[in-house]
C-alpha positions as CSV (number, residue, x, y, z in Angstrom):
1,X,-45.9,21.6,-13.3
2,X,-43.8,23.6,-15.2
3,X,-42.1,25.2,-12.0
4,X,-41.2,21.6,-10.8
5,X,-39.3,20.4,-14.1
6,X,-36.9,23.5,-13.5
7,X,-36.4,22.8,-10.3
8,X,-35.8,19.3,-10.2
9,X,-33.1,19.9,-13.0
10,X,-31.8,22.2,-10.7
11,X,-31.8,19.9,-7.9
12,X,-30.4,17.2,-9.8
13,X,-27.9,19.3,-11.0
14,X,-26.8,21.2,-7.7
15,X,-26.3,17.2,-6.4
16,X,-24.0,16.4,-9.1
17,X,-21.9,19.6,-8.8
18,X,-21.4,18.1,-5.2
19,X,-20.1,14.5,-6.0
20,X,-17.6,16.4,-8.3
21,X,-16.3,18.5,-5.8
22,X,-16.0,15.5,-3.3
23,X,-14.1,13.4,-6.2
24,X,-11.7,16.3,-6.9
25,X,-11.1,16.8,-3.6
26,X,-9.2,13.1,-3.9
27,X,-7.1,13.9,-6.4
28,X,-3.7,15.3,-6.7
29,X,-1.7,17.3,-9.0
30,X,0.9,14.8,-8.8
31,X,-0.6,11.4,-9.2
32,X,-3.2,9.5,-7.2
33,X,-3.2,6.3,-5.0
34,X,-3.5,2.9,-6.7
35,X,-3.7,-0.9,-5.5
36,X,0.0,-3.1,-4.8
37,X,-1.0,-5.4,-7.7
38,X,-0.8,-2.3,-10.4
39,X,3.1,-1.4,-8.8
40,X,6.1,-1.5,-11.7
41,X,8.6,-1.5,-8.5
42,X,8.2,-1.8,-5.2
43,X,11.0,0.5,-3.0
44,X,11.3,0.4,0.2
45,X,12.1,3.2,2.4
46,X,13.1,2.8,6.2
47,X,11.7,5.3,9.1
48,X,14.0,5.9,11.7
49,X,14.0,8.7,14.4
50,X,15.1,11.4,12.6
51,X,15.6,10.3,8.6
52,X,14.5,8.2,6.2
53,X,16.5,5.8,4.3
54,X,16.6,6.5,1.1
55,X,16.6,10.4,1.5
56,X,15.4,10.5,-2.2
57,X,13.8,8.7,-4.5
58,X,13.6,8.8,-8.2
59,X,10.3,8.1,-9.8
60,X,9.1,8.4,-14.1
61,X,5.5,10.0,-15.0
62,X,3.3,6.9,-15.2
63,X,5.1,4.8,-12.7
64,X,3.7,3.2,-10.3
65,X,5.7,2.4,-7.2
66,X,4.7,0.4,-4.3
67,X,6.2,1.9,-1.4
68,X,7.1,-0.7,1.9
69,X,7.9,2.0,5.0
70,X,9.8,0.0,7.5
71,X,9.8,1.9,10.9
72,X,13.2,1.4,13.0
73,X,12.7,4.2,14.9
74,X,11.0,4.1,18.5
75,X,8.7,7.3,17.5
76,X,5.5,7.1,15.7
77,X,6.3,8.2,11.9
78,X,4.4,9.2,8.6
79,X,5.2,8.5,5.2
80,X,3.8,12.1,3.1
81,X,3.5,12.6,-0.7
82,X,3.2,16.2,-0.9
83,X,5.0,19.9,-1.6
84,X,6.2,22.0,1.1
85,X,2.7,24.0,1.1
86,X,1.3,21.0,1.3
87,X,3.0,19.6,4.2
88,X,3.1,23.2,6.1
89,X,-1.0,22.4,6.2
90,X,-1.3,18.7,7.1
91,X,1.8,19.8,9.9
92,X,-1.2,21.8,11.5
93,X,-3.9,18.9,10.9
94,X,-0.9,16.8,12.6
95,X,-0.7,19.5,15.9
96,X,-4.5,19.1,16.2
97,X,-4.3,15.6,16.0
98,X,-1.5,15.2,18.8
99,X,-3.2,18.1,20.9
100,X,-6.6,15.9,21.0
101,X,-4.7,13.0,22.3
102,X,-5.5,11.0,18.8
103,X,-1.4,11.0,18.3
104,X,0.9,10.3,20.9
105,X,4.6,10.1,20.4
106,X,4.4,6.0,19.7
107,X,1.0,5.3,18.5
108,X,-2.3,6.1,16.9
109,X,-5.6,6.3,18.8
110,X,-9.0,7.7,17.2
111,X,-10.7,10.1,19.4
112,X,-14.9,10.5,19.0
113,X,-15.7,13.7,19.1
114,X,-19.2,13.9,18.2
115,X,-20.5,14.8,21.2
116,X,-18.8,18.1,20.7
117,X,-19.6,18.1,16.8
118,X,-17.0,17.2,14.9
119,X,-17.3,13.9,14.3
120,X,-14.4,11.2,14.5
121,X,-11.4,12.4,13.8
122,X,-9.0,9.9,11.3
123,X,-6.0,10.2,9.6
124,X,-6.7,8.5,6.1
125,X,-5.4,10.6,3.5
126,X,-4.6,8.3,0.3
127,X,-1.3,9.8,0.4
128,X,0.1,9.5,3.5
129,X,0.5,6.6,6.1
130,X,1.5,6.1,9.9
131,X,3.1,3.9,10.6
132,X,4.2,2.7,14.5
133,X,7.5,1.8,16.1
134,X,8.6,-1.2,14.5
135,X,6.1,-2.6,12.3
136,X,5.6,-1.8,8.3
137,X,3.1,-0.6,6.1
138,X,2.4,0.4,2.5
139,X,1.6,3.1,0.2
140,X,0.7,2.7,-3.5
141,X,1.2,5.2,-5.6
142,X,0.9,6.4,-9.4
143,X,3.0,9.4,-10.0
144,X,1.8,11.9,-13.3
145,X,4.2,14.8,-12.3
146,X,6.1,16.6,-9.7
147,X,7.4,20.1,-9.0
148,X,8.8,20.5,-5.6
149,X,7.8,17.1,-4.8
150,X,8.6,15.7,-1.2
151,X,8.1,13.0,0.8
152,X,7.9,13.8,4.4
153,X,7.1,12.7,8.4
154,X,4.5,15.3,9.2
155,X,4.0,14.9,12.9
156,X,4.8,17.8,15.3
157,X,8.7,18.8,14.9
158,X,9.7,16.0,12.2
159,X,10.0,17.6,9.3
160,X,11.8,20.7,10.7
161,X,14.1,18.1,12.1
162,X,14.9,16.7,9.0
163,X,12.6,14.2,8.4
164,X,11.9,15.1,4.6
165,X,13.2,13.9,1.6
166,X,13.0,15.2,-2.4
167,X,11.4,13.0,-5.7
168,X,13.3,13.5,-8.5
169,X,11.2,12.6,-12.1
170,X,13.9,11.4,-14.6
C-alpha cells in the first residue's frame, strides 16, 4: 500500500506535466488568439497575388485587433502571425502540405493519412488562416509584444516573393 500512494502521485503528476506542455505549446511569445467580440479595431488587410494591402500594420501591447483578410488574388493565400524563424518552419510544414496534395495552388483539401500513420493532416494554427481566391476570413488576435514581428503568406514561394509584411508596436 505504501508503494501505490507514490506511484499514483507520480502518475498523477507525470499526467499533469503533459496537459501543460500541450497548453504551452498554444501559446506565443507575442500574444494569443482571442474571439471578434473582444477586438478594440478591426483592420482589414487585402490578399492579392503577390502583396498584401496594408504592407504593415501598427498594433499597441494589449490590443486586440480583429483582422478581415480579403483575398483578390486568384491563388490560395495565408494570413501568418509569426517571426522569420518562425515562418522559415511553417514554410516547410507548408511544402509538405502542397506535396501531399492537401494544398493546391487555389484551394484547401484535407488528406487522411492514417492508413499510413500519421493521422489527418490540418492546417489549424490559431495564428494563421487560408484563405481561397476571392472569399474572406478572420483572425483575432491579442498582441503582448513583438520583436521582429511579421505577418506573412506561407505557402511554397510566397513569402520569398514578397508576400510579407512588418508589425510595428507604437
Amino acid at each position: 500500500m505504501a508503494l501505490r500512494t507514490p506511484l499514483l502521485l507520480a502518475g498523477c503528476l507525470l499526467a499533469l506535466s503533459f496537459d501543460a506542455v500541450a497548453d504551452a505549446a498554444h501559446t506565443y511569445a507575442f500574444g494569443q488568439a482571442a474571439p471578434a467580440s473582444k477586438a478594440t479595431r478591426t483592420v482589414e488587410v487585402t490578399l492579392q497575388d503577390i502583396s498584401f494591402s496594408p504592407k504593415s500594420l501598427d498594433v499597441k501591447a494589449g490590443e486586440t485587433v480583429r483582422f478581415v483578410l480579403v483575398n483578390k488574388g486568384r491563388l490560395l493565400h495565408e494570413f501568418n502571425l509569426g517571426d522569420a524563424a518562425m515562418h522559415a518552419e511553417h514554410q516547410k510544414e507548408m511544402l509538405q502540405m502542397q506535396a501531399s496534395g492537401m494544398l493546391t495552388a487555389t484551394g484547401i483539401g484535407e488528406m487522411d493519412h492514417s492508413a499510413m500513420g500519421h493521422g489527418v493532416m490540418k492546417h489549424d494554427d490559431p495564428n494563421s488562416v487560408l484563405v481561397e481566391p476571392g472569399k474572406t476570413a478572420e483572425l483575432t488576435w491579442t498582441f503582448t509584444k513583438a520583436t521582429g514581428l511579421e505577418f506573412a503568406c506561407n505557402l511554397p514561394g510566397h513569402y520569398q516573393a514578397g508576400m510579407v509584411g512588418k508589425v510595428n508596436f507604437n
